[in-house]
C-alpha positions as CSV (number, residue, x, y, z in Angstrom):
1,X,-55.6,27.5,118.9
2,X,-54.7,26.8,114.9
3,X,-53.4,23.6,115.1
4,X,-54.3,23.0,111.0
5,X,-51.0,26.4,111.3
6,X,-48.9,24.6,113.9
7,X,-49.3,21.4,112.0
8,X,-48.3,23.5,108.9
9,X,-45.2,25.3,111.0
10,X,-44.2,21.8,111.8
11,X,-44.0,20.7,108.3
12,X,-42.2,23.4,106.9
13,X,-39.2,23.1,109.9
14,X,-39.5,19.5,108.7
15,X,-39.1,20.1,105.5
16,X,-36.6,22.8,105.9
17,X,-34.3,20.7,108.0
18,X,-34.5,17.7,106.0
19,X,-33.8,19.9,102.3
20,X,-30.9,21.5,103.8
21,X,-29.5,18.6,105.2
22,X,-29.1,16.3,102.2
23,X,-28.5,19.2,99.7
24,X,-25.5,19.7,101.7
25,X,-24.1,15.9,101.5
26,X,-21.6,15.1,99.1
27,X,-23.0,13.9,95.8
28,X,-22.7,10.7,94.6
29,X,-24.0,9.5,91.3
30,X,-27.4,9.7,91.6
31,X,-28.3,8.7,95.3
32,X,-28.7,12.1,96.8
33,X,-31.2,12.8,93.8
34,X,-32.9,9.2,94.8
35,X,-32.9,10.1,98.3
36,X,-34.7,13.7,97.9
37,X,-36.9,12.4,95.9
38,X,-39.0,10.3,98.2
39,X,-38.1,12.3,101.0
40,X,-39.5,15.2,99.4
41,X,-42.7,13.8,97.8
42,X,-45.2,15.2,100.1
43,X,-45.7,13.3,102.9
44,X,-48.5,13.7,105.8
45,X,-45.1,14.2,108.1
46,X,-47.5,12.6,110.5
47,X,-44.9,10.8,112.6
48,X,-42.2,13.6,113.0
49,X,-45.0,16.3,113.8
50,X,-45.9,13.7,116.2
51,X,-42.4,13.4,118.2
52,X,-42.2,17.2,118.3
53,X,-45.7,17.9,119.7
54,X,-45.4,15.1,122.1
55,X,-41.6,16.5,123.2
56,X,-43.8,19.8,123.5
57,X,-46.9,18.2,125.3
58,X,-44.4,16.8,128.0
59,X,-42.2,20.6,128.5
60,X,-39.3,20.1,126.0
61,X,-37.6,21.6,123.8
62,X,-39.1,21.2,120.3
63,X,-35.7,22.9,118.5
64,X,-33.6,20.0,120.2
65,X,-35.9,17.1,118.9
66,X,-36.2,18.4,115.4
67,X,-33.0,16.0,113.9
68,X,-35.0,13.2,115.7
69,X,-37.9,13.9,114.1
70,X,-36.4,14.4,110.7
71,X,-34.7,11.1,111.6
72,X,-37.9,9.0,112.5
73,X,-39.3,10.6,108.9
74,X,-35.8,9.1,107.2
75,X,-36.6,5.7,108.4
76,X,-40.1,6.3,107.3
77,X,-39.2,7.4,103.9
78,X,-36.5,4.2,103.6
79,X,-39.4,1.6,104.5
80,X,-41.4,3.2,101.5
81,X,-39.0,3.1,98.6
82,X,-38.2,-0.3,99.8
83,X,-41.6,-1.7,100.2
84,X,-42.2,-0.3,96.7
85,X,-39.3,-2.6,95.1
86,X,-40.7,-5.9,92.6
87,X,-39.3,-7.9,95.2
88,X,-42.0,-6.1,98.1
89,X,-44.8,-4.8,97.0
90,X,-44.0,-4.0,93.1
91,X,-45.9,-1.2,93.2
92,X,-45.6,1.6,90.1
93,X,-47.1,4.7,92.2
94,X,-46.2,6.7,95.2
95,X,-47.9,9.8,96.2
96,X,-49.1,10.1,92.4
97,X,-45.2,10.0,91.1
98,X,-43.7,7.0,89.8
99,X,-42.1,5.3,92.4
100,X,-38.0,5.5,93.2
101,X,-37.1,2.2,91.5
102,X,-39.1,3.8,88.4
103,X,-37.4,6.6,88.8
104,X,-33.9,5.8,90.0
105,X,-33.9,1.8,88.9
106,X,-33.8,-0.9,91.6
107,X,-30.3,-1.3,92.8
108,X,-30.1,3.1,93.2
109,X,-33.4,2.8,95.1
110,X,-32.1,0.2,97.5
111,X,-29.2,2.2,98.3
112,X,-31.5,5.1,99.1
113,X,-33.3,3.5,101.6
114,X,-29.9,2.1,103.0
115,X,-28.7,5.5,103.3
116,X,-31.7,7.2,104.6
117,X,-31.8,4.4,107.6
118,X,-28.1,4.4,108.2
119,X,-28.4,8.3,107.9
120,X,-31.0,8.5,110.9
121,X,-29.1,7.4,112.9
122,X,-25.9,9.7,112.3
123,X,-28.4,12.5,112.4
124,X,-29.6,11.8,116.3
125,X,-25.8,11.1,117.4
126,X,-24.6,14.2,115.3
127,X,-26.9,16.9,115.8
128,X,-27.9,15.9,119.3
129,X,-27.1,19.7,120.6
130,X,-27.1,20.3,123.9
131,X,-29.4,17.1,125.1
132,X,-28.5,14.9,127.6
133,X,-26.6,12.0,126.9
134,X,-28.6,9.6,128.1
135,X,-32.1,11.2,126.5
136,X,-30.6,10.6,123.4
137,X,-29.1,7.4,123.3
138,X,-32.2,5.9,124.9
139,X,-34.3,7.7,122.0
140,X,-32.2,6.0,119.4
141,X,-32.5,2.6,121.0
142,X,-36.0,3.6,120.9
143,X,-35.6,3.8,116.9
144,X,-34.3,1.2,116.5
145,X,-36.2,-1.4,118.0
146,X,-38.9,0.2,115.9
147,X,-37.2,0.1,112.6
148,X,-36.0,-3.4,113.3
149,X,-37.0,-7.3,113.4
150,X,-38.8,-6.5,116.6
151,X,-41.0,-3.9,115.1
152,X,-41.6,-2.7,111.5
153,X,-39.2,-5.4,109.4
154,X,-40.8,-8.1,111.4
155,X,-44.3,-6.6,110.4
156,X,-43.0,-6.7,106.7
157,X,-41.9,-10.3,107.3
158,X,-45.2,-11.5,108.5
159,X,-46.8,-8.7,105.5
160,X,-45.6,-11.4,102.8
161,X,-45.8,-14.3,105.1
162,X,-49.8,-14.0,104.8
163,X,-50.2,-13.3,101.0
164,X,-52.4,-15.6,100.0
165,X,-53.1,-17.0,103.5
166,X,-56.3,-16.8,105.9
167,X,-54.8,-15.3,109.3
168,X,-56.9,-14.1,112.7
169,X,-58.1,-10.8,113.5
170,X,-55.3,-11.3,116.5
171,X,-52.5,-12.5,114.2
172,X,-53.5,-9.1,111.9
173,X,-53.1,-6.9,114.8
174,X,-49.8,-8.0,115.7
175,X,-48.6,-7.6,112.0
176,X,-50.2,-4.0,112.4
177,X,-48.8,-3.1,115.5
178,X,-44.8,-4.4,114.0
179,X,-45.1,-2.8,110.6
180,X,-47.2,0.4,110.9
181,X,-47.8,0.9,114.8
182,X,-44.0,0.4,116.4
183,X,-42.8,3.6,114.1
184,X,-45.7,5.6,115.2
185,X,-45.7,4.7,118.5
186,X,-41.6,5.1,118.4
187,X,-42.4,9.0,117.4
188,X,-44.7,9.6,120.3
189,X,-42.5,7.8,122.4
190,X,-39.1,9.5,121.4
191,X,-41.0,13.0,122.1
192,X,-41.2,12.1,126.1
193,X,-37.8,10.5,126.3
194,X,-36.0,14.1,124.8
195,X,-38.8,16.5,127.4
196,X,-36.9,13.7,130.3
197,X,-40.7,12.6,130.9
198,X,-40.7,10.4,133.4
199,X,-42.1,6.3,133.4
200,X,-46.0,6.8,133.7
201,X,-45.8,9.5,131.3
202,X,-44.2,7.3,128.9
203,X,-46.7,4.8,129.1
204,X,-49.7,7.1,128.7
205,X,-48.1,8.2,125.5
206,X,-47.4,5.0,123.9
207,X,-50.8,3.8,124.6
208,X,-52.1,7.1,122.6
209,X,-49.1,6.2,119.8
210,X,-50.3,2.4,119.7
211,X,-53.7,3.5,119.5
212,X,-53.6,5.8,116.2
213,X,-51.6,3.8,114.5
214,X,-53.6,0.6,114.8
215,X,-56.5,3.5,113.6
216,X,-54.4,4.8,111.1
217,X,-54.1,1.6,109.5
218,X,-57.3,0.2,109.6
219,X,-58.3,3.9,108.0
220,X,-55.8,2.5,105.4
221,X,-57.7,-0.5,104.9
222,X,-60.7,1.0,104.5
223,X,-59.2,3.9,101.6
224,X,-57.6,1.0,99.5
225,X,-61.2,-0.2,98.8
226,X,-63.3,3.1,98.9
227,X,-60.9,5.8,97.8
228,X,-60.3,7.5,94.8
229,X,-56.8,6.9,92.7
230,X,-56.1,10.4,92.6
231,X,-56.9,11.3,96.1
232,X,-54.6,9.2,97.9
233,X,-51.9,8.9,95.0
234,X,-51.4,5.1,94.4
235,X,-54.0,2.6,93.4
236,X,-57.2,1.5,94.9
237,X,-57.5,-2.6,95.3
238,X,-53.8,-3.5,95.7
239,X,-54.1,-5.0,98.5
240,X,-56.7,-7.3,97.1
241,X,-54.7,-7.9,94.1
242,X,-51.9,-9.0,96.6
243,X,-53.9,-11.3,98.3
244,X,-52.9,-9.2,101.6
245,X,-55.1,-10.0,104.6
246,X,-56.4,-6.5,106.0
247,X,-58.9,-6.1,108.9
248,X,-61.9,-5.0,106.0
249,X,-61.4,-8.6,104.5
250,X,-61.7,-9.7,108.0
251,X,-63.7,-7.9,109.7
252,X,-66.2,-5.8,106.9
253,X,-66.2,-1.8,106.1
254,X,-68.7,-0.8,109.2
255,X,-66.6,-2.8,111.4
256,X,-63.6,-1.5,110.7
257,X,-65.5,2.1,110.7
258,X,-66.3,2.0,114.2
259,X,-62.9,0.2,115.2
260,X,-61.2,3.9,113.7
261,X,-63.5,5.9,116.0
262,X,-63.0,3.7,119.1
263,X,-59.4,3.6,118.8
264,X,-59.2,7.5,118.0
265,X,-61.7,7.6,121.3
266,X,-59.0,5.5,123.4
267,X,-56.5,7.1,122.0
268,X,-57.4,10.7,123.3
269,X,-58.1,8.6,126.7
270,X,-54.7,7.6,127.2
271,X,-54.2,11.4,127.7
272,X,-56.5,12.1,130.2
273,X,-53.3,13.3,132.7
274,X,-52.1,16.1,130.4
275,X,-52.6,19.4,130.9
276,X,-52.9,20.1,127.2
277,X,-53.3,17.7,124.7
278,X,-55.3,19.8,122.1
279,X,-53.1,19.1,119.1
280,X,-53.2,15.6,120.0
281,X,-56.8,15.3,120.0
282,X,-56.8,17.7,117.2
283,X,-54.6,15.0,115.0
284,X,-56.5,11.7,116.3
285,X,-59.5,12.6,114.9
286,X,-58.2,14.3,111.3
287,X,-56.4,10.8,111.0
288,X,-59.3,9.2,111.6
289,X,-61.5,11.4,108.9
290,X,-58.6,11.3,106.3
291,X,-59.5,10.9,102.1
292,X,-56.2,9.6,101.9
């Protein structure tokens, strides 16, 4: 199997879906321009390609879950024009483009991101189809509690909490697991609930979403010191020049090296009951090799 074409297949029905969606919404000023641009700036799409293989892995339908996906890729695309504000992270690039506020100014930008997260959540109780009730409303509680003070705005909190600050390797991995892990794990997550997966399959697929995005991160870590500007699209050493504690000023680049290839390893493990989790391995490991 090509998964580098299904990936490809899933982005473009990503893509598709998401264009076609906000190009038909009502303009106003300048906030569906804001909106479309981030949306659109190229993303890895990792965490929507994620619900809809995962829906897939577990026998659903992967038509059905696609506003869900595009709606876990909305909340994704809010938290990054409003991390990017002077207030957050003041940061000038995105993807090599200026970023929104640059773009749009601050108080457009933060409008965006209101109306991409308010928006996700009209998408999943709108274009729902012919899903169960109950799959869906447990897949948007699912959201959520991801998007929320219990997952990725409580990561941000404890983010700028730290600036500055010496915190533990344990204290680091919670703040991981709120701002980057809960939306990733959400994804994979959200996939079982639509297939109707039952409890133990649940389980075995959070532990694979907890897992890659704890890697993913720490892969993060290690590209804001190695990488190359133009590569991964925003500058190398801001986290530094933050002050933000990451698990390479913690820990060291070849211990954070071999924490990306065990917790890709345990990550494919978690899977072990699946009849097919090629793409899933597939994805795991090109996270964990990424340039950017």
């Amino acid at each position: 199997m090509d998964w580098e074409l299904r990936q490809q297949e899933d982005i473009k029905r990503i893509e598709t879906w998401l264009q076609t969606y906000w190009m038909e919404r009502k303009p106003y000023g300048d906030l569906n321009g804001s909106i479309l641009y981030s949306l659109m700036a190229g993303g890895k799409r990792v965490r929507p390609i994620l619900l809809l293989e995962t829906c897939r892995m577990c026998g659903g339908n992967v038509e059905e879950a696609l506003p869900f996906a595009c709606a876990v890729e909305m909340v994704h695309t809010y938290s990054l024009i409003h991390d990017d504000l002077p207030c957050m992270d003041d940061d000038d690039l995105r993807r090599g483009k200026p970023t929104n506020h640059k773009i749009y100014g601050e108080a457009t930008a933060v409008l965006a991101g209101d109306a991409l997260l308010t928006g996700a959540f009209e998408v999943m109780l709108e274009e729902f189809g012919n899903l169960p009730a109950e799959r869906v409303i447990r897949a948007a509680a699912c959201l959520g509690k991801a998007a929320g003070s219990r997952g990725m705005v409580g990561g941000q909190i404890l983010d700028m909490a730290g600036e500055g600050h010496t915190i533990t390797a344990s204290e680091l991995t919670e703040l991981y697991g709120l701002k980057t892990g809960a939306l990733m794990t959400a994804a994979a997550e959200m996939g079982c609930l639509l297939a109707g997966g039952g409890e133990e399959t649940r389980k075995a697929v959070v532990r694979y979403g907890e897992k890659i995005g704890l890697a993913f991160q720490v892969q993060d870590d290690i590209l804001d010191v190695t990488g190359d500007e133009a590569t991964i699209g925003k500058p190398v050493g801001s986290d530094a020049k933050s002050e933000k504690n990451t698990y390479v000023t913690v820990k060291g680049l070849d211990v954070c090296r071999e924490m990306v290839n065990r917790l890709t390893q345990e990550a494919v493990s978690a899977l072990d009951g699946f009849q097919d989790i090629g793409f899933h391995r597939w994805l795991a490991e090109k996270l964990a090799g990424r340039n950017r």
